[in-house]
C-alpha positions as CSV (number, residue, x, y, z in Angstrom):
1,X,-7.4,24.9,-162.8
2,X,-5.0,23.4,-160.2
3,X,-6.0,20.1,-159.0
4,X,-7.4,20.3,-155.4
5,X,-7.1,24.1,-155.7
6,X,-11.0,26.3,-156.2
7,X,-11.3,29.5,-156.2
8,X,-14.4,31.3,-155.9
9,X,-16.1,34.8,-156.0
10,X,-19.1,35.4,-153.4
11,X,-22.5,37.1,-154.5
12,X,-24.0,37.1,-151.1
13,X,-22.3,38.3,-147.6
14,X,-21.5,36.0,-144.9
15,X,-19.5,35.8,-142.2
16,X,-15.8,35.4,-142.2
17,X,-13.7,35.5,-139.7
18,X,-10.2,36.7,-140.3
19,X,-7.1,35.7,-138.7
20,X,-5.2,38.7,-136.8
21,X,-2.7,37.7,-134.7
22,X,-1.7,35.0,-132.4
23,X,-2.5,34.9,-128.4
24,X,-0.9,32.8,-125.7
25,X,-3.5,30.5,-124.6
26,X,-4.1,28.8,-121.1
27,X,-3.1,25.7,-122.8
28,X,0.1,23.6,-122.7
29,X,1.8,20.6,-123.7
30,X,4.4,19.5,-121.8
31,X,6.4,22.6,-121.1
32,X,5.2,24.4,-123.9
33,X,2.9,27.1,-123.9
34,X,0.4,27.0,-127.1
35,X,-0.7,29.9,-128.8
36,X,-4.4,30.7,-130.3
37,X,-5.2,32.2,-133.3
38,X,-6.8,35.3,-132.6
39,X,-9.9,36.2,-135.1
40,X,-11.7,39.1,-136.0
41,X,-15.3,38.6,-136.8
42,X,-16.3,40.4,-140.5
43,X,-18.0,40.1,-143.5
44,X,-17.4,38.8,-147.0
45,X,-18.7,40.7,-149.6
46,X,-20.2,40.6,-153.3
47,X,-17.1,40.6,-155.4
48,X,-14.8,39.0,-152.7
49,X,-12.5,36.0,-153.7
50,X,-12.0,33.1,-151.4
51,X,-8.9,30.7,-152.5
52,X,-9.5,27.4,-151.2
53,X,-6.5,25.7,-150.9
54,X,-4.4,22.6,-149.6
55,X,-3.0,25.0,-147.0
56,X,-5.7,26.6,-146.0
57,X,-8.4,28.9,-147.1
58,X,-7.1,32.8,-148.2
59,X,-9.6,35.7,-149.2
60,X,-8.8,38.2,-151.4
61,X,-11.2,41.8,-151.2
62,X,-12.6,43.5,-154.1
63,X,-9.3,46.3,-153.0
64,X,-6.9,43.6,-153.7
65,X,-6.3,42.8,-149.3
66,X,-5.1,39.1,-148.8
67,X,-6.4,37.6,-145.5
68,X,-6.3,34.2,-143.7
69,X,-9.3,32.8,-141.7
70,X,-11.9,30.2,-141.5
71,X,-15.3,30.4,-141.5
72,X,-16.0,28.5,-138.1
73,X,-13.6,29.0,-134.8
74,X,-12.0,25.9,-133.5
75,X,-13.2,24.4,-130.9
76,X,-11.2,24.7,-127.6
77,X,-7.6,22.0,-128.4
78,X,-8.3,19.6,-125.9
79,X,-12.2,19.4,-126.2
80,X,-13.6,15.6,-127.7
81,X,-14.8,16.1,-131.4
82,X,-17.9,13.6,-132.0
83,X,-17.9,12.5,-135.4
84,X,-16.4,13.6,-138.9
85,X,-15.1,17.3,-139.3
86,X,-16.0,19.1,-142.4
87,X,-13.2,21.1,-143.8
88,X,-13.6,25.1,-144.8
89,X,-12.3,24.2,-148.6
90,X,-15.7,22.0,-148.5
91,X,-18.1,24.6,-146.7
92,X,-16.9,26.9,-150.0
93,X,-17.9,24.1,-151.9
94,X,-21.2,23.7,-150.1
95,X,-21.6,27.5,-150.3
96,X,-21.5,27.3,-153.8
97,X,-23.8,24.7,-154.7
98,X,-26.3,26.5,-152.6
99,X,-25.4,30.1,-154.9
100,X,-24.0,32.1,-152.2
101,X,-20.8,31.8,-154.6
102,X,-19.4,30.6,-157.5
103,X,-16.3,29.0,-159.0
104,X,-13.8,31.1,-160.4
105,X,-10.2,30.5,-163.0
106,X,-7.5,30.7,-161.1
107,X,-6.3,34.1,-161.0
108,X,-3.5,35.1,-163.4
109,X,-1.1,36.4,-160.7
110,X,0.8,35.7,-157.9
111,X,-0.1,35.9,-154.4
112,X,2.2,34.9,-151.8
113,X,-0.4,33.0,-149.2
114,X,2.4,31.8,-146.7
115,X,3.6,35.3,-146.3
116,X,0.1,36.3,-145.2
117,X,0.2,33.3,-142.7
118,X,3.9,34.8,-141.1
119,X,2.2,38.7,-140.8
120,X,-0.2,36.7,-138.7
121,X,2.0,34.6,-136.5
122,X,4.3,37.5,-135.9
123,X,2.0,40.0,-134.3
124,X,2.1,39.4,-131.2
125,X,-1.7,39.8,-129.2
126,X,-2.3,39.9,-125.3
127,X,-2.8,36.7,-123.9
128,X,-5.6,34.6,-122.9
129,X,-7.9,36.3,-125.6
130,X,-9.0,33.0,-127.1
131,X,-9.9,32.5,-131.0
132,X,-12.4,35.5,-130.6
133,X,-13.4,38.3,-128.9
134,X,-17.0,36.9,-127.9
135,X,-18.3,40.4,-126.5
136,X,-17.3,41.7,-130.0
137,X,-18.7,39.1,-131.8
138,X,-22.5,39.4,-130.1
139,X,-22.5,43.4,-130.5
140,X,-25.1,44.3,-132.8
141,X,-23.4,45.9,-135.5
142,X,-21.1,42.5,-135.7
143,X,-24.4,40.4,-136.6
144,X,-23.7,38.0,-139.4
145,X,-26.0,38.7,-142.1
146,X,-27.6,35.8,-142.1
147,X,-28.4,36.0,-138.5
148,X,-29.6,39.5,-139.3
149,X,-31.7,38.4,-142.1
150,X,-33.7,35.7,-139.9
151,X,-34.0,38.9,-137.1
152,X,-35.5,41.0,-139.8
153,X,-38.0,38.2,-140.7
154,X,-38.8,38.3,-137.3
155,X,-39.3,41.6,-136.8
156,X,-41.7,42.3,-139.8
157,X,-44.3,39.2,-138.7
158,X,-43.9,41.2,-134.9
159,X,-42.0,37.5,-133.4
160,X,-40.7,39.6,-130.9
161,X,-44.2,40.6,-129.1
162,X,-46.0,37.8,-130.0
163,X,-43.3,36.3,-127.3
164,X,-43.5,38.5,-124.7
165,X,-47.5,38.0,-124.8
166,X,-47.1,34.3,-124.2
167,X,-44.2,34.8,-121.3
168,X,-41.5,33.4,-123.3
169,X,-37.9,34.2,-123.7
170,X,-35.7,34.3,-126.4
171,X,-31.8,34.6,-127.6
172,X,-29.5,34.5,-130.9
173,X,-27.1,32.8,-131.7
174,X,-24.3,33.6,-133.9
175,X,-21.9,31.6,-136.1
176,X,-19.0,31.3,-134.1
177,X,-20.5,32.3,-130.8
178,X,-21.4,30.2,-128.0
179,X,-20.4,26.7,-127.0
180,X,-20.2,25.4,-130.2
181,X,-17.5,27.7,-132.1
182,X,-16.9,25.0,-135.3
183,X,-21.1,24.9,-136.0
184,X,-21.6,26.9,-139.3
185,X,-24.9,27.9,-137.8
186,X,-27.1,31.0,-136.6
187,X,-30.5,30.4,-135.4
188,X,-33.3,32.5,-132.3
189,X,-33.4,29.7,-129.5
190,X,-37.2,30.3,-127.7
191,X,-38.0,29.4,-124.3
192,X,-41.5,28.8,-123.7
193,X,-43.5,29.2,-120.6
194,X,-44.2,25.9,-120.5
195,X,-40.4,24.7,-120.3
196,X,-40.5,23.5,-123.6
197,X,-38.0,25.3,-126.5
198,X,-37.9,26.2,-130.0
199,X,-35.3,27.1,-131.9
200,X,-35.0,28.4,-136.5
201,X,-32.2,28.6,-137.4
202,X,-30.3,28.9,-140.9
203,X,-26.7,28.2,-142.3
204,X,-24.8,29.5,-145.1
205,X,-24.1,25.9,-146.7
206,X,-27.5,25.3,-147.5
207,X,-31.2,27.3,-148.8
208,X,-33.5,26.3,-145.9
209,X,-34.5,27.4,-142.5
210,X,-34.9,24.4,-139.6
211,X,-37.3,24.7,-137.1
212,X,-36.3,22.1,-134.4
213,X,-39.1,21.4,-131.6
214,X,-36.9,20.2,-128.7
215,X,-40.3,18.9,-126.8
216,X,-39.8,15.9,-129.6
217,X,-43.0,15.6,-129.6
218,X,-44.1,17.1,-133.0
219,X,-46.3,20.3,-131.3
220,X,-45.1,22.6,-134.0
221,X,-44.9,20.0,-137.0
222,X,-48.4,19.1,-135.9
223,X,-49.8,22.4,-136.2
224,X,-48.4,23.5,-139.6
225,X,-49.6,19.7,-141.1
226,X,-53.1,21.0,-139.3
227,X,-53.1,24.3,-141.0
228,X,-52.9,23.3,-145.0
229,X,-50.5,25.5,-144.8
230,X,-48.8,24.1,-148.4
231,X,-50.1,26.0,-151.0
232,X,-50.0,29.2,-149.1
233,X,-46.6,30.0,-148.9
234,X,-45.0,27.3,-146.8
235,X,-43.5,24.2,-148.1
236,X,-42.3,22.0,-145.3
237,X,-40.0,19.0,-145.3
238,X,-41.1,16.8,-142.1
239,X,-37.8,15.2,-140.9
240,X,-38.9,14.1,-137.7
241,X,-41.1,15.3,-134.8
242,X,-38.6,17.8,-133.7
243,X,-37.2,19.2,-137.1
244,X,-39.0,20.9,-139.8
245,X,-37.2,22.4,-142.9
246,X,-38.4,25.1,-145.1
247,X,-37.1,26.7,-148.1
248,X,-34.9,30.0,-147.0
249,X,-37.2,32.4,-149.1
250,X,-39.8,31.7,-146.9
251,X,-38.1,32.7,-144.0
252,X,-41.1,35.3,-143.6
253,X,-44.3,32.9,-143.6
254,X,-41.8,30.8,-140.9
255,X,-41.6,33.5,-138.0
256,X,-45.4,33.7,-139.3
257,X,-45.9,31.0,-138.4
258,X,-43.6,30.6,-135.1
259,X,-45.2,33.8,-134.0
260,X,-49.1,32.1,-134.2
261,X,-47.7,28.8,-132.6
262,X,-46.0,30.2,-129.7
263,X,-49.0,32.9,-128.9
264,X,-52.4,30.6,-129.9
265,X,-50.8,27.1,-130.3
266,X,-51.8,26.8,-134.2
267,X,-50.5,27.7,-137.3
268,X,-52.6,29.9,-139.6
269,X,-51.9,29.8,-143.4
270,X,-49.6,32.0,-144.2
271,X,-52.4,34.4,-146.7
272,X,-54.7,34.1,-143.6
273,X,-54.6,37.2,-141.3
274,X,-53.1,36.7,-137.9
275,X,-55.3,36.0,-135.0
């Protein structure tokens, strides 16, 4: 295998987001005018190939197609970044020691990646779109699957009415949209009556789910400490006061146990029937 080169085939879906042409931005330098790569949100699939290479990160489909992407957006060019940037060639690698890929041979033939990258730069886009189209991106049908897998958790355990019975709000949050483009991340943000929040979230480089209790002041690590709660489905790692990690498979007993918390204040164990 080529030193500093990987190559991996995916067994899961997750979101990808492939470069389509470039756009001119609202940015300059000096007297130049900068361009944006413009992105079109999608999925990889079981049996897809991503190249991770010194030049950037190349998919190739089941069909043979060659794209370019990343798996975050950039952030906009001028904004701060606060402390180290991961690259993608390490999310692969993280993706893969958590089994939503794994490391392939180098293929035995030629692709010509810097090719791919000139299609890209040549076609020409309307300007001011930005990295992605962020309408696009929160439509329904463009949910990343493992956004859609936490909303289907939620919906079995009935999250979604156990909310509007306690006067709280909630939104999602997809990788790549929002205010934090470059955060590998999905998660359902809840706003309580109270003014407090909640947020689970999940990411592709890792097997749990984080709970993160934004009050700091441990109300929803307390309650699932208070419900002996460990041998009945949940298995929590106590961070902090605000986070609380769970395995992913238990994604289920989690909006369980959100649900009870945000409509009673406690947490049931998970075999008990809700209140």
């Amino acid at each position: 295998m080529t030193l500093g080169n990987h190559y991996y085939e995916f067994d899961e879906p997750v979101r990808w987001f492939k470069a389509v042409g470039v756009s001119p931005s609202n940015a300059w330098w000096g007297a130049n005018r900068l361009d944006d790569i413009f992105h079109e949100p999608t999925t990889l699939n079981p049996g897809d190939q991503v190249h991770a290479l010194h030049g950037g990160v190349w998919v190739v489909r089941a069909d043979g197609t060659v794209e370019v992407g990343a798996f975050r957006l950039p952030k906009p060019r001028f904004e701060k970044n606060h402390g180290g940037t991961i690259s993608e060639q390490s999310l692969v690698a993280m993706m893969a020691k958590c089994g939503r890929c794994h490391e392939i041979d180098k293929p035995d033939y030629r692709i010509n990646y810097p090719a791919v990258w000139d299609e890209v730069r040549a076609r020409k886009l309307p300007e001011k779109l930005g990295c992605v189209d962020q309408d696009r991106l929160s439509h329904p049908a463009n949910i990343s699957p493992l956004l859609r897998k936490l909303l289907d958790a939620s919906s079995e355990v009935g999250l979604g009415g156990s909310l509007s019975k306690a006067g709280a709000k909630w939104y999602r949050i997809d990788i790549g949209q929002g205010s934090e483009p470059d955060v590998s991340e999905c998660s359902i943000r809840i706003d309580l009556a109270n003014g407090k929040r909640l947020s689970v979230s999940a990411s592709p480089t890792r097997r749990e789910v984080w709970v993160r209790d934004y009050a700091n002041e441990g109300g929803f690590a307390d309650a699932v400490k208070a419900a002996d709660s460990f041998a009945g489905g949940l298995t929590p790692e106590f961070r902090n006061s605000m986070v609380t990690i769970f395995p992913e498979d238990e994604v289920g007993n989690v909006m369980k146990a959100l649900a009870s918390y945000v409509e009673h204040g406690h947490v049931p164990s998970p075999g008990a029937p809700r209140p």
